[in-house]
Each structure stands twice: as structure tokens, then as C-alpha cells.
C-alpha positions in Angstrom: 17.1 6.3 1.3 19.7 4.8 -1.3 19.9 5.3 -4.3 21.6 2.6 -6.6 22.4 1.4 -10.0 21.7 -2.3 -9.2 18.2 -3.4 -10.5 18.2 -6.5 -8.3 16.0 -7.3 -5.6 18.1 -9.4 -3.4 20.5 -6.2 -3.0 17.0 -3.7 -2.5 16.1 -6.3 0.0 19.2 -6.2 1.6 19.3 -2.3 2.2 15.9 -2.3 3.5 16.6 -4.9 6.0 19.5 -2.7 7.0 17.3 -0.1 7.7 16.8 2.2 4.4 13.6 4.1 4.8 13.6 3.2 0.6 15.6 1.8 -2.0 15.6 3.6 -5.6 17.0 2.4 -8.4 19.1 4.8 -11.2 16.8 5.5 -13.9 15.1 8.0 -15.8 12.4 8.3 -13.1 14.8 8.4 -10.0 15.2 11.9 -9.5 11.3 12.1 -9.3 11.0 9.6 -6.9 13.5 11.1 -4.6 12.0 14.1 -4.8 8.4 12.6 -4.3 10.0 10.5 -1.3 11.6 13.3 0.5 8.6 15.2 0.2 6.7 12.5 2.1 9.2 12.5 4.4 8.9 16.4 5.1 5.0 16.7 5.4 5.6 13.6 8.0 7.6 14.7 9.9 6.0 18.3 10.3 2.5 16.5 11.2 4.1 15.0 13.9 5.8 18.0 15.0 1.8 19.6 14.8 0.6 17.2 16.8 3.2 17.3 19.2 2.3 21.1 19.6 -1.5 20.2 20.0 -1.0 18.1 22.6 1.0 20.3 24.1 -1.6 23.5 23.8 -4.5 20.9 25.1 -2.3 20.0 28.4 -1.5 23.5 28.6 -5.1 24.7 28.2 -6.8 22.1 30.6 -3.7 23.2 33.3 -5.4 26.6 33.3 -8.8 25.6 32.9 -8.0 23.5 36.7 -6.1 26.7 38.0 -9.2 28.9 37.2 -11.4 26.3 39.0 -8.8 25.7 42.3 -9.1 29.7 42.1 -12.9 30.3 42.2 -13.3 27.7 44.8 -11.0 29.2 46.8 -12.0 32.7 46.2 -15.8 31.1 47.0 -14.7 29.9 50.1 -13.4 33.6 51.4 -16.9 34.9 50.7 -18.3 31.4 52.6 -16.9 32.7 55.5 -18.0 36.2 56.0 
């Protein structure tokens, strides 16, 4: 994020290219905008870290759901043979 006190679009341009997530000019408004920016920011990156946990509880969930299955067959295959 940058924030500048030059109002012209070839500079903004410029930044972004360079790889500034966003360009924010100095005025009245900027602190709000940062703010609102950094926010977005935030609640991203914690959705991915959520969804990175969900995926994480599913694998984990379907690893015992095939453990409890590998188990029963087995333990069904004891009584099988008596």
C-alpha cells in the first residue's frame, strides 16, 4: 500500500505495476481509506487461514472415517473365521 502526495495517475500506475496491493493519495479522506484497506486486508487473509483449517478438519475427518472402516472390516473378518 503507498501512500503519496502525488495526485497523478502515471505515478499510481507506476506503483501498482511495481506491485502495491493500492495506491492512496494524501488527502482528507486517506486515513479512512487506509484504514478501510487494511481492514480488507485482515478479514482476507483470516478467511483464508479458515479455510485452510476446514480443509484441514475435512482430510482429518475423512482419515478417521477410513480408519474406522479398515477397523470394522478387519474386526469382521476375526468373527468370519470362528
Amino acid at each position: 500500500m503507498v501512500l503519496s502526495g502525488q495526485n497523478k495517475l502515471e505515478i499510481a500506475t507506476g506503483f501498482l505495476k511495481n506491485g502495491a496491493y493500492h495506491y492512496i493519495s494524501k488527502n482528507s479522506f486517506a486515513f479512512e481509506k487506509a484504514v478501510a484497506i487494511l481492514r480488507q486486508l485482515y478479514y482476507g487473509i483470516n478467511k483464508s487461514r479458515e479455510k485452510k483449517k476446514d480443509k484441514l478438519f475435512s482430510r482429518l475427518l475423512l482419515g478417521l472415517i477410513a480408519l474406522l472402516i479398515i477397523i470394522s472390516l478387519f474386526i469382521a473378518n476375526i468373527y468370519a473365521r470362528m
